[in-house]
N, C-alpha and C positions, 0 to 999 in steps of 0.2 A: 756883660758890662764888666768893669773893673773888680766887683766884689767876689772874686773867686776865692777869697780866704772867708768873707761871711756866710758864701755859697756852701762852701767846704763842714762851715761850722753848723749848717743849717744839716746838713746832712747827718751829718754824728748826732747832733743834739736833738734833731725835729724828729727821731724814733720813738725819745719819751714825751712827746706830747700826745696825749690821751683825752679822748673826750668821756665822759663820766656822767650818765645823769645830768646829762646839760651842762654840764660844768668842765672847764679846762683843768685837767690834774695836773701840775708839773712837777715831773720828779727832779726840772734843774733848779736853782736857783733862780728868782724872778728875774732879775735883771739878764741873767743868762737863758731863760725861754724868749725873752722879749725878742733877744738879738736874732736865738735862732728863729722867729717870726718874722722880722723882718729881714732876714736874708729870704725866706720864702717869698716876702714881698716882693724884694730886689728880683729875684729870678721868673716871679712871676710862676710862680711851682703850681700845675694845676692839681699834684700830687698831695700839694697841703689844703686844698678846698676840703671844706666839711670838718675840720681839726681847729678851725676858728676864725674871726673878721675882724677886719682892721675900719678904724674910723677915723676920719679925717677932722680933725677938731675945726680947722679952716673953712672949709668950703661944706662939714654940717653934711656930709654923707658916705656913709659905709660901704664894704667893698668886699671880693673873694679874694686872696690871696693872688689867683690866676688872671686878677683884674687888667685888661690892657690899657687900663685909661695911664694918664702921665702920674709918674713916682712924685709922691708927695714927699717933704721935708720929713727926715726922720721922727725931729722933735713935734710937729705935729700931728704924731701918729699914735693913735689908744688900739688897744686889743681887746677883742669881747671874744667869749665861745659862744653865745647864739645870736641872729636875729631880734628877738623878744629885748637882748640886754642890752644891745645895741640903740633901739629904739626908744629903750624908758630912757639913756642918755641924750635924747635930744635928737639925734641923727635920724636920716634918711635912705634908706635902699638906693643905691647906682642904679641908674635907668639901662648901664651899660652891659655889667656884669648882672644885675638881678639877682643879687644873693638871696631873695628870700624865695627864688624861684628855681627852678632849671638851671644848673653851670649852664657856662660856655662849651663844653667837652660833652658834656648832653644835647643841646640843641644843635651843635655842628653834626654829631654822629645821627640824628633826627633829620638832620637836614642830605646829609648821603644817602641815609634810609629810603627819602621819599625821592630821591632823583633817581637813586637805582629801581625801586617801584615802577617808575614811570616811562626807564628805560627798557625793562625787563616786560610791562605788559604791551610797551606800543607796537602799534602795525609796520609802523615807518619810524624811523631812528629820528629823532628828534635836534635838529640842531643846539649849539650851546644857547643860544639867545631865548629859544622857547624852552628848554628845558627850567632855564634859571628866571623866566617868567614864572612858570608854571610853579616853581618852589616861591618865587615869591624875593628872587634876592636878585644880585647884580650879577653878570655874566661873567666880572674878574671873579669877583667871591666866591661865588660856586665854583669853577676851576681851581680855583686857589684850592679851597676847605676842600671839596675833592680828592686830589692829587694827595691834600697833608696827608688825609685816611686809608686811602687806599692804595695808594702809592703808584696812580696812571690818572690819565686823565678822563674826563665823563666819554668824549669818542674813541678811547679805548676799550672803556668797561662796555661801550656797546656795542662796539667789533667784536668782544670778546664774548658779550651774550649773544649776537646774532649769532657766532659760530658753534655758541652751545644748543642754540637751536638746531642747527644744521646736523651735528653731534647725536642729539637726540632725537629727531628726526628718522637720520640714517637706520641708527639702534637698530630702530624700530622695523626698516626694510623697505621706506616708502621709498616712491622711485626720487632721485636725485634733483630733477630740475627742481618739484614741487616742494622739495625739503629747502633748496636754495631760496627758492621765490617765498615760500611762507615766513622764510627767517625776516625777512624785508630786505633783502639783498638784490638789486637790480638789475642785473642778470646774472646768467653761468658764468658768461667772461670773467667779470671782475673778482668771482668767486675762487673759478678753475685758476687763477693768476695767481693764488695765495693757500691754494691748498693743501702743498707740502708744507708750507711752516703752521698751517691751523688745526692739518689733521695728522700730518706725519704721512701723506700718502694720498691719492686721488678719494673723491667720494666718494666712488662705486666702489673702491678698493673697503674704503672705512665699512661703506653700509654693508660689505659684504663679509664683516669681519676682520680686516688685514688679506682676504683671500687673494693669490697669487704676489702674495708680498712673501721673500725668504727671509729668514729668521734665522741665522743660525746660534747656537747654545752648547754651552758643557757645563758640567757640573763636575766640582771639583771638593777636594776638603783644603782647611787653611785653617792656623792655629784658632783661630776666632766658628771655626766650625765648616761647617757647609758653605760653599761658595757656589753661585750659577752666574756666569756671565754669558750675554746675549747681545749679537751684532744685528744691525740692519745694512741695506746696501748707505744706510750716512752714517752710521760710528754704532760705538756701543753703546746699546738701549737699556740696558741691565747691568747693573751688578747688585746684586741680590747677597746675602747671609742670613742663616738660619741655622736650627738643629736638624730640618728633617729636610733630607734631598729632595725628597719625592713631592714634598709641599711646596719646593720651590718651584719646581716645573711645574706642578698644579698651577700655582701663580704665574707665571709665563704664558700656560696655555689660558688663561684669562684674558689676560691683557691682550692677548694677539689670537683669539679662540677661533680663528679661520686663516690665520695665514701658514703660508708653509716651514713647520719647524726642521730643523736639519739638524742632527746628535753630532756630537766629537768627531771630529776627524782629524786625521797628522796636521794639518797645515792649520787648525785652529790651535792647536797643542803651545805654539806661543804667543797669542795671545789670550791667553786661560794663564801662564806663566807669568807675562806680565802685570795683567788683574793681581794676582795673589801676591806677587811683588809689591803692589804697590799699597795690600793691607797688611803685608809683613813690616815694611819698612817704607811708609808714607812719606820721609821726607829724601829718601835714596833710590825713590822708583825709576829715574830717569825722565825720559821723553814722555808727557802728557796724552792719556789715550784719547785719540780721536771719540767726540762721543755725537749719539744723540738724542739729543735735549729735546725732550717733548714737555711743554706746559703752557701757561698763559703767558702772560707778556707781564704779570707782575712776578710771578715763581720765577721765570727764567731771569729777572733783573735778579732777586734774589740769589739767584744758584750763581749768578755771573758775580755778583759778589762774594759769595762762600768763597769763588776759587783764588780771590786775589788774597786771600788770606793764611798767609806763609806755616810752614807745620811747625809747631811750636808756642804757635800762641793761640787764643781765643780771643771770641768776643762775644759781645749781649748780645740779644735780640733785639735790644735797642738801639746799639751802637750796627748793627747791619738798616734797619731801618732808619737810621740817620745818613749811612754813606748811602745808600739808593735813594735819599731827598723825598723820605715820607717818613718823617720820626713818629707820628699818630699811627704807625700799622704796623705795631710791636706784634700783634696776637696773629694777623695775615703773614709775617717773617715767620712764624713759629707754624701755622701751617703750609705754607710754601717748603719748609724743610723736613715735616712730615711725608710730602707729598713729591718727595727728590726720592727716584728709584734709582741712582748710582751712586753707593756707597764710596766712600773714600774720593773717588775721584769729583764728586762734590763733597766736599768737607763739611758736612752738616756736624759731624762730630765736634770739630771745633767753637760751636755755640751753645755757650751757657747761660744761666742766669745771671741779672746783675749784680748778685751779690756773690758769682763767682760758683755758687753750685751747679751741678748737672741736673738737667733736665730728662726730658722725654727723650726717645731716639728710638727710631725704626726700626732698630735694629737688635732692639735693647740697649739699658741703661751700661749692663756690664762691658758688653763689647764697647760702647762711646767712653767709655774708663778707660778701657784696654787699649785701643787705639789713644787717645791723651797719652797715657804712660809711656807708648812708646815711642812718642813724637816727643817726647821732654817734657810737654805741656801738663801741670797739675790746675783742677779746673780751681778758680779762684786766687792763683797766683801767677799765670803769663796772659800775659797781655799782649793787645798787639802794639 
């Protein structure tokens, strides 16, 4: 809405609002806590629930900050820090928000909970219509709330656990059809039709390891350490750093602990050159290495957004789960880039926290420094 200067103010100011012993402490001046409270209204912040409620003199019922119901008149609006103070004024609990119960930001992540439960134990995948029976809500709703948190929708999250069945299954060694068929998946065909984008390779390939799949690899050094980079016949599967060579190939032969690995050879020599290129000098490496991208369908939105992210700047965790249209799956962004094995050429490096510091990194915190430094980017001062 319009209030992006009370927004603004809400943000600077709403740090020192403090809950205390039941009691709201404010280190601003009253009339300057108020405002910053009611710009928390205006946005609907569900970051200010639990900090304090607002009461509607008019209509005689209290609210969470995160409330969706329609904005009330400024001038009709009182501030309480509990429940209990709220109530000796007169006031009444929102049927809507239910402040004296569950937020809205708990009963939604409750309500994922139980549809992922249900998706995760059935025999047979469950369409949207039973499933949001079964939760007890409306079939937009559930899609909606869904998608906010996880950032796909409920017949993706269960392609994506049937396939983890199939996954774990294989592991395992059991023969192929019955790993497909117990996933609930209705035949080979439709399986065998999408197996290069679910496993990176045929089943019998996966169950058997990667066996008869080439792998080639080198290992290299680069100011940032140890480097291994790793092709498959669809782009490169790896880029690895570390301090110890020999641990990274360990990890290599992990990931792919039956397929056929291949060591350095002249004609891999440039593209081992361009990898290190492209963590010497991230924003001058040239031509974008062919890669390939193995993950779920929400990691790879994810990594598909790292990359439109030009070197030089950064962004939240937050601000990536807003461009991929799930701003609720801050903490799934932050493991999706955990869980990105090509260094540099997904830019996991360039996402920080929102208030501009560095985080976690695969790679190490120093290295994601070290790359920042030398892309211009200081964390907490470029932006995108």
């Amino acid at each position: 809405m319009g209030g992006s200067g009370r927004n603004r103010k809400y943000r600077s100011a709403g740090a020192n609002l403090r809950v205390q012993s039941g009691l709201v402490s404010d280190e601003l001046e009253p009339n300057t806590a108020d405002e910053a409270r009611w710009a928390a209204v205006e946005a609907r912040d569900a970051a200010a629930d639990g900090t304090f409620l607002y009461g509607v003199v008019t209509t005689g019922v209290f609210c969470r900050p995160s409330c969706p119901s329609r904005l009330p008149r400024q001038k009709n609006v009182r501030f309480f820090a509990t429940a209990a103070e709220a109530e000796r004024s007169g006031l009444r609990a929102c049927k809507r928000c239910q402040p004296t119960g569950q937020g809205i930001a708990a009963r939604r992540a409750e309500l994922v909970a139980s549809a992922c439960r249900i998706i995760d134990g059935a025999e047979v995948q469950p369409d949207l219509a039973a499933l949001a029976a079964e939760v007890g809500v409306s079939r937009f709703h559930l899609h909606r709330v869904f998608k906010e948190a996880t950032g796909i929708t409920p017949k993706a999250y269960a392609d994506a656990s049937r396939a983890g069945r199939v996954r774990r299954s294989l592991g395992e060694g059991g023969p192929v059809a019955e790993a497909i068929y117990d996933a609930g998946f209705s035949s080979n065909g439709r399986f065998y039709e999408s197996s290069n984008e679910r496993l990176g390779m045929t089943p019998t390939q996966f169950r058997d390891g990667a066996a008869d799949v080439e792998v080639r690899f080198a290992v290299g050094q680069c100011s940032l350490g140890a480097i291994l980079v790793a092709v498959s016949v669809r782009g490169v599967c790896a880029i690895e750093l570390g301090d110890d060579p020999d641990g990274l190939v360990r990890q290599l032969q992990d990931r792919f602990h039956a397929a056929h690995l291949v060591g350095d050879d002249a004609e891999f020599a440039a593209l081992m050159a361009r990898a290190v290129a492209l963590v010497e000098d991230p924003a001058g490496a040239g031509e974008p290495l062919p890669l390939d991208v193995r993950g779920t369908a929400f990691q790879e939105r994810v990594w598909q957004a790292l990359r439109q992210v030009p070197p030089g700047s950064t962004v939240s965790y937050a601000e990536v789960a807003t461009a991929i249209g799930s701003p609720r799956s801050v903490r799934a962004v932050a493991g999706a880039c955990a869980a990105n094995h090509l260094a540099v050429a997904i830019p996991c490096h360039r996402v920080v926290r929102t208030d501009g510091e560095l985080s976690g990194y695969r790679w190490g915190v120093e290295r994601k420094a070290a790359l920042l430094e030398r892309e211009g980017a200081t964390a907490g001062a470029a932006r995108r």
